[in-house]
N, C-alpha and C positions, 0 to 999 in steps of 0.2 A: 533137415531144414536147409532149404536154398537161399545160401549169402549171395546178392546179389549186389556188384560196386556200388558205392555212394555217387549217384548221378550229380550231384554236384560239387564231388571233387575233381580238383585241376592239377593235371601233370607239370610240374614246374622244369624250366629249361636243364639239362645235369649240365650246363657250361655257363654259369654265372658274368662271365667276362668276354664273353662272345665266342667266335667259333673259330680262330686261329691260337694253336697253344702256344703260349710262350708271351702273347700279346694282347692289350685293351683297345676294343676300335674306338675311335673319334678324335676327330681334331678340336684340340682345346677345351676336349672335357675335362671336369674335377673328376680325376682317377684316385681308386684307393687298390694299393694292395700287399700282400704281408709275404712276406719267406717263413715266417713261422706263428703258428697260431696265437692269438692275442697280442702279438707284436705292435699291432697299429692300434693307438688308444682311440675309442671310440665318444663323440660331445665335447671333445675339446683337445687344443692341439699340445698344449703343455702340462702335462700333469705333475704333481711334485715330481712324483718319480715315475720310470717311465716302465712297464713288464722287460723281464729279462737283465738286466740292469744298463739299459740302453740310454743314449744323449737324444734328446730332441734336437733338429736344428732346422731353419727354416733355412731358403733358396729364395730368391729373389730375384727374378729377372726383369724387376720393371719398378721402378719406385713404387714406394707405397703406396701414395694417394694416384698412381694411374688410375682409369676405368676403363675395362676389370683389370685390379692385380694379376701378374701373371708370380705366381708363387709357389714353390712346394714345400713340405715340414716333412722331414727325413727322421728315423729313429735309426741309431748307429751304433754300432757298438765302440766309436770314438770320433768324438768331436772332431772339425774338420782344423781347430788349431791344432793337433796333434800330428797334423800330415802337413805339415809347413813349419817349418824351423828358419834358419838363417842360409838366401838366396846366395847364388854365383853365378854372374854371367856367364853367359855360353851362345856359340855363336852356330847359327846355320843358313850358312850363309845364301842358302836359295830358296828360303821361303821370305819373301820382302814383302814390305809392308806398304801404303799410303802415306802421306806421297812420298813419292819415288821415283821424280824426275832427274833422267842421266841425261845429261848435257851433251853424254858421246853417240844417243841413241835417239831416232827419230821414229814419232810415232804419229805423224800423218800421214796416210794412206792408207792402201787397201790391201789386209795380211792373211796369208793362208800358209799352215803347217802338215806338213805330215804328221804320223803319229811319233810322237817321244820315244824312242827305242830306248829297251832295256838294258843296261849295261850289262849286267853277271856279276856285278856288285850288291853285297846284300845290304840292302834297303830297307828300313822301316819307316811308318808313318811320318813320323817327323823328318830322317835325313831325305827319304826320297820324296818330299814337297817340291814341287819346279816352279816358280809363280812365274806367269807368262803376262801378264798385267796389272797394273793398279789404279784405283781411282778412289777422287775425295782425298781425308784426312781421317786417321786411323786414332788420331786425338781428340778429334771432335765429334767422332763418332755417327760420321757420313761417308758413302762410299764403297767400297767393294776390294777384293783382289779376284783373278781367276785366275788356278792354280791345276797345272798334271801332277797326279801323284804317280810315283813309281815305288810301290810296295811289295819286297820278295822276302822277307822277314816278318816275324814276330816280336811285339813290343815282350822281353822280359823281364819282370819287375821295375818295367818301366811305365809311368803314368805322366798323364797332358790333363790340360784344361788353355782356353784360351779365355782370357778377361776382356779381348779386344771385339769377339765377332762371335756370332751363328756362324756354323760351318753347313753347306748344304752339298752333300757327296752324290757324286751322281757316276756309279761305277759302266766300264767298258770292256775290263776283261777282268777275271776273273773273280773269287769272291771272299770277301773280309767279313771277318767279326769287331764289333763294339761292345766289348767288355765295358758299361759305364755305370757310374753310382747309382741309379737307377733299373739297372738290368739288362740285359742284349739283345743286340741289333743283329741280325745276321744280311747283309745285303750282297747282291749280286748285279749283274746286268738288267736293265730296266726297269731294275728298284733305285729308290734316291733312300738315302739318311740325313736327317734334322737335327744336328746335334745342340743344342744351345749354348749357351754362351755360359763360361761359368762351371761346367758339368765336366767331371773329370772320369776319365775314361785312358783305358788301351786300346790297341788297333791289332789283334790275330790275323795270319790267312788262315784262311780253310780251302782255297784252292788256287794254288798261284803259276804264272805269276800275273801281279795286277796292276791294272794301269784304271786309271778314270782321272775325274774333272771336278773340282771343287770351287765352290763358287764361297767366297770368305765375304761374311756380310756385317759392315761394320755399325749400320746404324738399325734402325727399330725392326723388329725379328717379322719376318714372315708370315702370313697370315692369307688366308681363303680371298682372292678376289671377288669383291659386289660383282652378284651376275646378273642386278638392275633387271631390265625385260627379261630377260634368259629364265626367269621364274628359282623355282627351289632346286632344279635337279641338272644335270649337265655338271659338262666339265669336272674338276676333282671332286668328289663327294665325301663330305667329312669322312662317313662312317670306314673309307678306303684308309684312312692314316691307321696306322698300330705305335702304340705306346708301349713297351714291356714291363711285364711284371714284373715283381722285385725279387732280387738275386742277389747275394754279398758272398763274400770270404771273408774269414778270420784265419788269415796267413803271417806270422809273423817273420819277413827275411829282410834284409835289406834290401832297401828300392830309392828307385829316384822317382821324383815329382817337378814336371817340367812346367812352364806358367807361359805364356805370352801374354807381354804385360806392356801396350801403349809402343808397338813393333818389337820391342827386345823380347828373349828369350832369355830365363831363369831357370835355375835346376835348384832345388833342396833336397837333401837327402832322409830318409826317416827310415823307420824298421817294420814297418811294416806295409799291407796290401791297403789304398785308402778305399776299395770298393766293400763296403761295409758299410751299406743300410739294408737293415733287416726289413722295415717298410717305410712305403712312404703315402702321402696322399697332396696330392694337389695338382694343377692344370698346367706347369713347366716343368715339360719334359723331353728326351729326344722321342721321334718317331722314324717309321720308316714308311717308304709308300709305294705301291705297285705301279708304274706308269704305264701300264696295261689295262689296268682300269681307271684312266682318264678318257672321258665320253667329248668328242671333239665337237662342233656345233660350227656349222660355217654357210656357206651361201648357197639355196636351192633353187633359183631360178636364176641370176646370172652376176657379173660381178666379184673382184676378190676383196671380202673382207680384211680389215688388217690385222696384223699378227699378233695384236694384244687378244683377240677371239681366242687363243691357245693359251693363256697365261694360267699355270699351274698354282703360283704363288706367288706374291705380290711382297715387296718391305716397303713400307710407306717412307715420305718424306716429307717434309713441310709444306708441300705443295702439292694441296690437294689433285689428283688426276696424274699427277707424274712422281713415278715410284723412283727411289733409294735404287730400285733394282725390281726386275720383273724375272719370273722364270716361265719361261717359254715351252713348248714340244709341240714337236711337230712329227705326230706319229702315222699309222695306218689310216685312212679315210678315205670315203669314198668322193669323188667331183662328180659334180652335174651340172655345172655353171651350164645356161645357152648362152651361142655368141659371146664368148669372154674370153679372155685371155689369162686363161686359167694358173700358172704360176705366180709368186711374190712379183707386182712389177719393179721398174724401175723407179729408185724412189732417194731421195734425200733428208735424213729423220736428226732430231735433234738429239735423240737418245743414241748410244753408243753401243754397238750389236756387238756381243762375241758370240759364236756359234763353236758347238761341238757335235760330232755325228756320232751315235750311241753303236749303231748298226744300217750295212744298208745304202741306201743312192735318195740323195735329195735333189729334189724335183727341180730346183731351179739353176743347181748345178749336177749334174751329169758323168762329169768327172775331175776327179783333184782332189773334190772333196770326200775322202775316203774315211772310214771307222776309223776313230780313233783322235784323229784330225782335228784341227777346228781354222777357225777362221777371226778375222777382227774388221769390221767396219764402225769404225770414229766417227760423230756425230760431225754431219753436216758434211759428209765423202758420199758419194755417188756410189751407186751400186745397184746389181740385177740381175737377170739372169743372162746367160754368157751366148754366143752367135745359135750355139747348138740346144739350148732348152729355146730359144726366142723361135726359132725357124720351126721345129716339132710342134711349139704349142698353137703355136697362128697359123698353121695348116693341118693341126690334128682333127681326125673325123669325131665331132661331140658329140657322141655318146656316153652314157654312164661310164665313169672310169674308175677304178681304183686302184690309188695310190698305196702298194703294199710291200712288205720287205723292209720298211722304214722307218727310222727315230731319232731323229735332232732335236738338239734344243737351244735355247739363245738365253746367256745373261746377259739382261738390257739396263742398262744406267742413263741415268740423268747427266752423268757426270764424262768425260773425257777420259781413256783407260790408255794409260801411259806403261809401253814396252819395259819390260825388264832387261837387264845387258844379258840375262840367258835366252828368253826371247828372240832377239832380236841378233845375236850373233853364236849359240849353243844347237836352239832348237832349230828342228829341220824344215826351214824357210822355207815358201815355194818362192822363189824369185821371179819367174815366169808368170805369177797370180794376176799380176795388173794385167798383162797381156791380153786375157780371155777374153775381152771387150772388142779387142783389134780389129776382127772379122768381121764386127758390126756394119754391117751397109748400109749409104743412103740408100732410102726409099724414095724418097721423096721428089718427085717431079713436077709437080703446080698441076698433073691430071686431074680432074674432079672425079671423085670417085671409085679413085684407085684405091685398093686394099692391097 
C-alpha cells in the first residue's frame, strides 16, 4: 500500500527565534526566552513559586504608566538585592559626567583628534573610559557624554551597571563581548551594542586590542526614527536589531559590583556572579545591530539632503522634532545629484555635531580625518568642507558616483558638548584643524555668471 504525505501538512520553521544563533531579531519586541526548559512561567508573570526554585523580578526602564511600558520580568536564581550590599566610593577619574564645565578649558571652536593611542597599560571597560565631551545634566536626566574606550583586558569577577544612562557602543578596532543579565552580545567593527540603562553586565575581549566610541545617553532611550514619507522600509529596519537569548551562571566567588549612580561611581562587594537569569520575557533589553545593513535614502535627481536622512536612532526630548541626541552614519552609497554640489555644505546648525570615523576617508574631509579619529563642531560654529573636497566637488565630471570604503558617524545634541581637561589637553588635538578653511578663495567678482 502507497503512503502518500498528508497534502496538507506544513513544515514548520526548526529556528523558532529567527535565523541568527545566539539572538531574537526586532526592535522592541516582547521577547521570551529560557536557558532551561520550563524556566519561564507561562499566562502570568509572578507565580507563587516560580520552576527550578527561581526569584521573579521585574526591570523597569520606564515608569509604569508610560505608553508602552518598556519592561522585563527576569527568573534568577537570586534576587537582585542579594548582589548589592553596603556601597564605597571609588573614583575613575576619566570617565566624567554632565555637567562638566572646566573653567581652564575652552570649548568653542572647531576640534579634531587623532585616534586615542594605546598605552600597554592593561585596561578594562571601566578604567580605560576617556570621555572627550559632555552635555546637559546627568541629574536631570538630559544630555549626553561621548566617550573612547581603550580596552586590552578582561572584566574578572568584575560587574557594571549604570543608573545614569543607555550606553550606545559603536566599536573601531577590535572585538568585545557583553556578558549581561540577559545574555551576550558579541560586537565588533561596524556593529553598534544598546546597552540600557540599569542592566548589569561584564565587558570580555575576544580580540584585542580595542579602541571604539560610546555615546552615553542620559535622558529617554533610543528608539527607530518616524520615517514619515520614507514609507515602511528604508533606513534601519527593525527586524536588523538582535536581542540575545538567555544565558546565566551560578558561580559562586567573590566579585565586585560597580554602579554609576547620578556621575559618582560605587563598588559593593558580594560572593557571587550576578549574571543569573535563567529566563526572561519582555521588550527591555540590550541589542546589537549590523551597520551594514542600514539602507541609506538620499537625493536622486539633485540637491544635498540634510544629514538627519542617515539617522540610525533617535533619544527624544521634550521638544518635539529636536532629539536628546541623534545617531547618525554615513556609510557606503551611491551619488547621483545633477548639477549639485554634492558634499555636506557649508552650514551653521543649532545642534552640536561630534563625529567619529569607523573606517575609511569621508567625503567632505579628505584628510585629518582618519579611523579612529573624531571631530567636534558646537552648535552654532561654522563648518564644511575644507579648500580640497570644495575645489574636487564643484569641478567633478557628474556621473554616477559611488561613495565606497566608508563609515562615520555623528552624535548630534540639542544641547552644547563641553571638552573634558583629557580632551582638550591628554587627547591628540589636531591644532592645525581650524586652519583647513585658510585656502578658501574669494570667487567672487560682481561677473554675472560666473561659476
Amino acid at each position: 500500500m502507497n503512503r502518500h504525505p498528508d497534502p496538507h501538512r506544513m513544515v514548520q520553521a526548526a529556528t523558532p527565534v529567527g535565523t541568527t544563533e545566539g539572538y531574537m531579531p526586532g526592535w522592541a519586541n516582547d521577547f521570551e526566552t529560557e536557558a532551561l526548559p520550563g524556566a519561564l512561567p507561562q499566562g502570568m508573570n509572578s507565580p507563587q513559586k516560580c520552576n527550578y526554585g527561581l526569584y521573579g523580578e521585574q526591570l523597569s526602564g520606564t515608569a509604569f504608566t508610560a505608553n508602552p511600558p518598556e519592561r522585563t520580568w527576569t527568573y534568577r536564581i537570586r534576587p537582585s538585592v542579594k548582589h548589592s550590599t553596603r556601597y564605597e566610593r571609588i573614583d575613575l577619574p576619566y570617565w566624567r559626567s554632565a555637567p562638566n564645565v572646566d573653567p581652564e578649558v575652552g570649548s568653542l571652536g572647531q576640534y579634531r583628534w587623532d585616534p586615542v593611542p594605546h598605552s600597554g597599560e592593561a585596561l578594562t571597560w571601566l578604567t580605560g573610559m576617556r570621555t572627550m565631551t559632555t552635555a546637559g545634566d546627568v541629574n536631570t536626566q538630559v544630555g549626553m557624554a561621548a566617550h573612547i574606550y581603550l580596552v586590552t583586558a578582561s572584566m574578572e569577577d568584575e560587574y557594571f551597571y549604570s543608573a545614569d544612562s543607555e550606553l550606545l557602543v559603536v566599536p573601531q578596532e577590535g572585538r568585545l563581548r557583553f556578558a549581561t543579565e540577559l545574555g551576550i552580545i558579541d560586537v565588533e567593527p561596524k556593529e553598534i551594542a544598546i546597552i540600557p540603562r540599569g542592566l548589569v553586565y561584564r565587558v570580555e575581549v575576544l580580540e584585542g586590542p580595542c579602541r571604539g566610541f560610546v555615546c552615553e545617553n542620559y535622558g529617554q532611550k533610543f528608539e527607530l526614527p518616524a520615517r514619515g514619507p520614507i514609507g515602511a522600509n528604508a533606513l534601519a529596519n527593525p527586524r536588523d536589531f538582535k536581542a540575545p537569548v538567555a544565558a546565566y551562571e551560578d558561580r559562586e566567588v567573590p566579585s565586585t559590583l560597580t554602579i554609576k549612580w547620578c556621575g559618582q561611581f560605587h563598588q559593593t562587594r558580594i560572593g557571587q556572579s550576578p549574571l543569573d537569569v535563567v529566563a526572561w520575557h519582555g521588550n527591555y533589553a540590550p541589542y546589537k545591530y549590523d551597520l551594514r545593513t542600514y539602507c541609506p535614502v538620499g537625493a536622486i535627481l539633485f540637491d544635498h539632503p540634510d544629514p538627519s536622512i542617515f539617522t540610525v536612532l533617535t533619544a527624544p526630548s521634550g521638544v518635539p522634532g529636536t532629539a536628546n541626541i541623534d545617531f547618525v552614519l554615513f556609510r557606503e552609497r551611491w551619488m547621483v545629484a545633477e548639477d549639485t554640489f554634492r558634499p555636506p555644505w557649508y552650514h551653521k546648525n543649532i545642534m552640536s555635531e561630534l563625529m567619529g570615523n569607523i573606517y575609511g576617508q569621508y567625503d567632505a574631509k579628505p584628510q585629518g580625518f582618519v579611523p579612529g579619529g573624531m571631530s567636534l563642531h558646537n552648535m552654532m560654529l561654522p563648518h564644511g568642507p575644507d579648500r580640497d573636497a570644495f575645489e574636487k566637488a564643484s569641478n567633478a565630471n557628474l556621473g554616477p558616483d559611488k561613495l565606497d570604503h566608508t563609515m562615520s558617524f555623528m552624535f548630534e545634541t540639542r544641547f552644547p558638548q563641553h571638552l573634558t581637561a583629557f580632551a582638550a589637553q591628554e587627547a591628540p588635538l589636531q591644532d592645525d584643524y581650524i586652519d583647513c578653511w585658510d585656502s578658501l578663495e574669494k570667487k567672487f567678482d560682481g561677473t554675472p555668471g560666473k561659476k
